[in-house]
VOGU-3710 file (C-alpha; in Angstrom, 3 decimals, decimal comma):
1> xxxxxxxxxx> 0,000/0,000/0,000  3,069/2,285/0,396  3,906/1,938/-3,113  0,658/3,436/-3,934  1,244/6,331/-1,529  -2,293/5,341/0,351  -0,454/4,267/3,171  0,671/6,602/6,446  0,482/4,045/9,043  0,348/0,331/9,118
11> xxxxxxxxxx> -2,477/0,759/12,066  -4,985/1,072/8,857  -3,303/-1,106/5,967  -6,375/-3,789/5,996  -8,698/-1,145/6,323  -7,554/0,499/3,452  -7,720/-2,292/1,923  -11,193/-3,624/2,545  -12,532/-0,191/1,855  -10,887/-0,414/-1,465
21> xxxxxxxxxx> -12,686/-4,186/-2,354  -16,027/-2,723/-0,580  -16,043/0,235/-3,070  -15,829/-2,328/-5,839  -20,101/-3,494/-5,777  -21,337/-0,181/-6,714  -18,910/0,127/-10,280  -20,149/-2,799/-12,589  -22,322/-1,092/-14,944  -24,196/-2,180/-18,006
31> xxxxxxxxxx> -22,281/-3,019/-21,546  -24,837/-1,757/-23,508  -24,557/2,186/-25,151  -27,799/4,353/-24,733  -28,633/5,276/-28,387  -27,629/7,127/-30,424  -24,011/6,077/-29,539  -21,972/3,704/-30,757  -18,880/1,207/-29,589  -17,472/3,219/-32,568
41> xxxxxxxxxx> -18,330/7,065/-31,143  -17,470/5,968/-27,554  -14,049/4,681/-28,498  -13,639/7,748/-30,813  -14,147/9,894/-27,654  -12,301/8,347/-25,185  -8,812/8,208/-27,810  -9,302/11,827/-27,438  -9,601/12,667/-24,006  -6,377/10,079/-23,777
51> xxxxxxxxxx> -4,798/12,739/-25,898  -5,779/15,451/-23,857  -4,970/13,894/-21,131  -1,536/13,096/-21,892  -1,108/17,129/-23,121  -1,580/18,346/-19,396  0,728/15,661/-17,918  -2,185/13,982/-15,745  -1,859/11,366/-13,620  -3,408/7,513/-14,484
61> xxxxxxxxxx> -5,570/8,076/-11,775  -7,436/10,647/-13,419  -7,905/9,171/-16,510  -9,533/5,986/-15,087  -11,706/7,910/-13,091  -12,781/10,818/-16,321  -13,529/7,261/-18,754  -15,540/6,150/-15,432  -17,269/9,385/-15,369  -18,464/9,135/-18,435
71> xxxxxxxxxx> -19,295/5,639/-18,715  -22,025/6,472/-15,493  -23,595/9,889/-16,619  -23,826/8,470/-21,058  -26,079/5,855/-18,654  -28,201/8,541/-16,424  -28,675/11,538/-19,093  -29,961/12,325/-22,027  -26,610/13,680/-24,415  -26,570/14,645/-28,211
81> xxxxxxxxxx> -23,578/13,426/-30,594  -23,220/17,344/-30,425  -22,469/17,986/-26,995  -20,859/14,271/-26,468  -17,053/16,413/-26,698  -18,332/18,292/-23,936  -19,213/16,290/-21,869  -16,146/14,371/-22,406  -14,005/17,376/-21,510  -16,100/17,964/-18,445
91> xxxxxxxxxx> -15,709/14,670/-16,994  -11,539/15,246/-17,534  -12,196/18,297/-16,009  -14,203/17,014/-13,188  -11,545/14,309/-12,630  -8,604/16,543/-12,770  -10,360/18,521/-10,299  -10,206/15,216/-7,454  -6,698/14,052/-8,551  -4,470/16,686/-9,717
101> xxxxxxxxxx> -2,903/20,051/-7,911  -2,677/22,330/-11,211  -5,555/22,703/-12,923  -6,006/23,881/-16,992  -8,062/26,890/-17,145  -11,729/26,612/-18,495  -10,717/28,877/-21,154  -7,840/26,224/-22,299  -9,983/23,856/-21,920  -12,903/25,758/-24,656
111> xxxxxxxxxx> -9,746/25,843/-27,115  -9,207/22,259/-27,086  -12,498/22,023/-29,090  -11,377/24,660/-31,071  -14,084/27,265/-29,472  -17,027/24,552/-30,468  -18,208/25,175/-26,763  -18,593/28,434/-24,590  -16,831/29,111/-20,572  -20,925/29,332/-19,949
121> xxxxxxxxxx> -21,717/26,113/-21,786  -19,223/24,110/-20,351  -19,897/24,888/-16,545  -23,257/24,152/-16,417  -22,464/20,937/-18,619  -20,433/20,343/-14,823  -23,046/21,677/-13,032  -25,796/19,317/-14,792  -22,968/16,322/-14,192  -22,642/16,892/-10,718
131> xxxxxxxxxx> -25,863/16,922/-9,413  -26,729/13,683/-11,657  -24,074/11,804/-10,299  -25,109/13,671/-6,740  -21,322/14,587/-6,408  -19,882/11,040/-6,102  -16,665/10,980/-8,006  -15,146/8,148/-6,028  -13,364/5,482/-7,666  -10,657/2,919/-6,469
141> xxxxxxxxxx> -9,157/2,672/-9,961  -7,921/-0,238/-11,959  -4,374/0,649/-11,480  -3,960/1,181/-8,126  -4,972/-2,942/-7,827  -2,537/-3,946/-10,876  0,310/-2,178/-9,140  -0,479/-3,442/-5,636  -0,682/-7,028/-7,265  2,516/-6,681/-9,382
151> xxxxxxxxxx> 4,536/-5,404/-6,223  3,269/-8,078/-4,501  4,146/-10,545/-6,924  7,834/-9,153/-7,933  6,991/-8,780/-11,004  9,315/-7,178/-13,594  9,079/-3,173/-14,869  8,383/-4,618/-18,276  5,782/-6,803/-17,285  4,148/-3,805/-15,049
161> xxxxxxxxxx> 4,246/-1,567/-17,897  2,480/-4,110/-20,768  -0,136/-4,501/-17,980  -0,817/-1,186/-18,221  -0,504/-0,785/-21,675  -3,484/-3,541/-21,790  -5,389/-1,830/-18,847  -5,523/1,446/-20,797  -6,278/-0,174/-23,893  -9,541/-1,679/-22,168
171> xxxxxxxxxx> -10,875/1,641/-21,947  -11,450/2,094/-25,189  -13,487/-1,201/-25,276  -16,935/-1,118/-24,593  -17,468/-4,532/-23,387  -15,468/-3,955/-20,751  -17,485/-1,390/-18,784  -19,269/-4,567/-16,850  -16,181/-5,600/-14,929  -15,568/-4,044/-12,479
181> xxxxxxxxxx> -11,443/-2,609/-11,640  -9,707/-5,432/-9,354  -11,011/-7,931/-12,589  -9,512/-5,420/-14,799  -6,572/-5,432/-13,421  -6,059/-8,975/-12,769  -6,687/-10,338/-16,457  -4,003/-7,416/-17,483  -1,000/-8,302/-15,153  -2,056/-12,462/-15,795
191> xxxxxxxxxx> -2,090/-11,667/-19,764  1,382/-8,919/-19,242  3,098/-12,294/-17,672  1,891/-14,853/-20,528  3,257/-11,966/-23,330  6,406/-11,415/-21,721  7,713/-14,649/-20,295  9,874/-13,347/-17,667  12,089/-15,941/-15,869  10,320/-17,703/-12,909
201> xxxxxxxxxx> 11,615/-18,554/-9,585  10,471/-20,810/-6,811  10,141/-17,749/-5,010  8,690/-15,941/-7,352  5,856/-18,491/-8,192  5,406/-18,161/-4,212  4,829/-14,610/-4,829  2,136/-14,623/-7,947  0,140/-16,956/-5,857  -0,300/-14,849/-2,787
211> xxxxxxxxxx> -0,787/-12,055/-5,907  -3,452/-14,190/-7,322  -5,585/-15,085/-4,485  -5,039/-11,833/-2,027  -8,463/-10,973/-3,514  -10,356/-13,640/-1,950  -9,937/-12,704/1,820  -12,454/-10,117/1,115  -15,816/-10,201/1,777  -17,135/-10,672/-1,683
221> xxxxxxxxxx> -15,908/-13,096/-4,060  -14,867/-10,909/-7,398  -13,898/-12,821/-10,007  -13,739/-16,331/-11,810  -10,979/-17,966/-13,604  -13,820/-17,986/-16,510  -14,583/-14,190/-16,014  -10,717/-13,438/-15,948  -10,223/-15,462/-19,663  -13,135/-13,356/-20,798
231> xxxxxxxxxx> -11,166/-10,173/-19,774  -8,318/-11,370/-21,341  -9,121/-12,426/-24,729  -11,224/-8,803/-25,067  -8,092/-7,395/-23,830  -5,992/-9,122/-26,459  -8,160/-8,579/-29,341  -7,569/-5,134/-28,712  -3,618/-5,595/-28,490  -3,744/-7,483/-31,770
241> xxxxxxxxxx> -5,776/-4,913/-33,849  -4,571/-1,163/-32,199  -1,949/-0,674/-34,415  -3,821/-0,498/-37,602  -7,157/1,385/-36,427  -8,323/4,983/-35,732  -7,902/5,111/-32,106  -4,127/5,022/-31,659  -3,245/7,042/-28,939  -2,776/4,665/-26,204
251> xxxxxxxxxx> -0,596/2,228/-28,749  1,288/5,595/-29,843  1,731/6,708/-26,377  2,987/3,205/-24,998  5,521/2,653/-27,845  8,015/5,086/-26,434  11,843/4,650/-25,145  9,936/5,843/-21,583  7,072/2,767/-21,714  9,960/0,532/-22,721
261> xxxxxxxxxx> 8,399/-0,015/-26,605  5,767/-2,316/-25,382  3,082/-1,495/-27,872  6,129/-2,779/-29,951  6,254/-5,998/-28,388  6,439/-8,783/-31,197  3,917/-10,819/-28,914  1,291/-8,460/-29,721  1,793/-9,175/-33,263  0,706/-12,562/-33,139
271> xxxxxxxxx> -3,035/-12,706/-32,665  -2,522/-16,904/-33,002  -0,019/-16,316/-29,529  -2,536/-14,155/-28,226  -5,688/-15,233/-28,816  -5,018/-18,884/-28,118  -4,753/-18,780/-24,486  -6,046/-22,037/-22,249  -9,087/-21,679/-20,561
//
């Protein structure tokens, strides 16, 4: 929990914890898009804001929770493909606003969408997100439970960083919105070890098994082996194919010298190595 900076004294280290699997009941939501919206226009919008995100420097934190934003209010409020940028910003915005200490102006924010949207427009597009989701922005994100797990298991920077390179690719998949983040983040460190193949240890077996099964001291059981391979194939699908589509800013981003080239990874060019994983 130290590594995560969430931890100031061992007193509370289960507590933390077990507030952080409680949280997890209340985030599964439903797959399907309201209409008019597609997979298509969600994963359209959500490449962007990982653009925009990446422009002011923000933390992962507040990325998970702007994509979560958004997944809740597209499901509580009527929105047009018009204002669907907006809101979009405004749930970056909102995000930022819980997770960051420097904050973009509104007015930098308006230029982003090249002056589509007015200061006025976009703060009561906050106000009218607020009070729908009645000011809960809480979130115990994805990453914060692949990064606990991966310390936990000793696992190596390169394997940390494809797991997140496969956790941030999820976002952009629809299908994933009904799992909730420990699952997540599970199926991406388990799928990061089968692509990378580091060397294994006795001890570090030891370790990926307390990693594995940490989950299930807590008071509700939250995940399957079967729900984990479903995670996992969706996640790999997306590995295999996010090269060649239109939203390529998380394989861009993660094919640095800084993200150690994983996007790069010859793995991920195999969907036959990927795909066929046993069940």
């Amino acid at each position: 929990m130290s590594k995560l900076g969430l931890l100031y004294d061992h007193t509370y280290t289960w507590d933390i914890f077990s507030d952080m699997m409680r949280s997890q009941q209340h985030l599964a939501l439903s797959s399907e898009l309201p209409k008019p919206f597609t997979k298509k226009t969600r994963a359209i919008l959500v490449d962007w804001l990982i653009q925009v995100h990446e422009a002011f420097n923000f933390s992962e934190e507040t990325l998970y929770l702007a994509v979560h934003l958004l997944n809740r209010v597209l499901r509580l409020i009527k929105i047009s493909i018009s204002s669907l940028q907006l809101l979009g910003v405004v749930c970056l915005f909102l995000a930022a606003k819980k997770e960051e200490c420097l904050l973009p102006e509104v007015s930098e924010l308006c230029y982003l969408m090249a002056n589509t949207y007015s200061k006025k427009q976009l703060l009561r597009m906050e106000r009218r997100v607020l009070c729908t989701l009645e000011f809960d922005l809480s979130l115990t994100p994805p990453i914060h439970f692949l990064l606990l797990s991966a310390y936990i298991a000793c696992c190596g920077e390169k394997v940390i960083c494809m797991a997140r390179y496969l956790l941030e690719l999820s976002l952009l998949e629809a299908e994933c919105v009904c799992f909730i983040p420990v699952q997540l983040a599970a199926a991406a460190l388990r799928l990061a070890r089968h692509l990378i193949q580091e060397p294994h240890t006795p001890e570090s077996e030891a370790a990926w098994c307390i990693a594995s099964t940490i989950y299930l001291g807590s008071l509700i059981i939250v995940y399957s082996e079967a729900t984990l391979f479903t995670i996992m194939h969706i996640m790999a699908a997306a590995a295999v194919r996010a090269h060649n589509q239109e939203t390529r800013a998380t394989f861009v981003k993660f094919s640095t010298k800084e993200m150690l080239y994983v996007s790069l990874h010859p793995a991920l060019k195999s969907a036959l190595c990927l795909l066929s994983l046993q069940t």
